[in-house]
Residue, then its C-alpha position, 0 to 999 in steps of 0.5 A: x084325162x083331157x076335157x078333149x077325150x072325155x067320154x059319157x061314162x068317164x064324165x059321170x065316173x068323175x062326177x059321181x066321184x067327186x060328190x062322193x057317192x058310190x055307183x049303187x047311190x047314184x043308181x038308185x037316184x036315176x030313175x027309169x021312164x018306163x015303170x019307175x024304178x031305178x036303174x041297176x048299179x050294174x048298167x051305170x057300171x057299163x056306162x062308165x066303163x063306155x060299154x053301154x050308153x043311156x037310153x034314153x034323153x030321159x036317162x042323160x037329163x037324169x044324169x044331168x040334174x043328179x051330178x051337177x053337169x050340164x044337160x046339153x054337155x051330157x048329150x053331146x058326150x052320149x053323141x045324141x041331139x035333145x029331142x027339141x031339137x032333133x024334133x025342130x030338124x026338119x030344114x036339112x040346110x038349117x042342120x047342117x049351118x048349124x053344125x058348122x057354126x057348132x064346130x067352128x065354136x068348138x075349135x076356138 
């Protein structure tokens, strides 16, 4: 599979794979923000499998932090802004220079 056509839930499939835990290790490390609690091995297989997304930016920094890949990689596979930044997006013109600058750096 090419990086170009890399989902959320493939890149955590992979990622997962190659630190060699199952689906039910790795669910029992992501922890929920409401209550504590680990998510259930049957929402990280919706995830992999594109049927459910994180729900949160907590979920995708868990993530992050767990299978070793980049935090703002993670966001942007999930298609959703860090809350920093979707916070300080309050200049529509600044938004929208700033997502030509990021297309024009991701066809190069």
């Amino acid at each position: 599979m090419s990086p170009s056509s890399m989902t959320f839930g493939q890149a955590i499939s992979t990622a997962r794979k190659s630190l060699g835990l199952s689906q039910k290790m790795l669910a029992g490390l992501v922890m929920k923000e409401e209550g504590g609690g680990s998510i259930s091995p049957q929402y990280l297989n919706d995830i992999e499998h594109d049927r459910r997304s994180p729900s949160s930016g907590h979920l995708i920094r868990q993530f992050s932090s767990i299978v070793n890949l980049p935090e703002d990689y993670l966001f942007a596979l999930a298609g959703r802004l860090p809350d920093d930044l979707r916070l300080n997006a309050t200049d529509p013109e600044k938004v929208v220079k700033a997502f030509a600058d990021l297309r024009r750096a991701l066809k190069q």
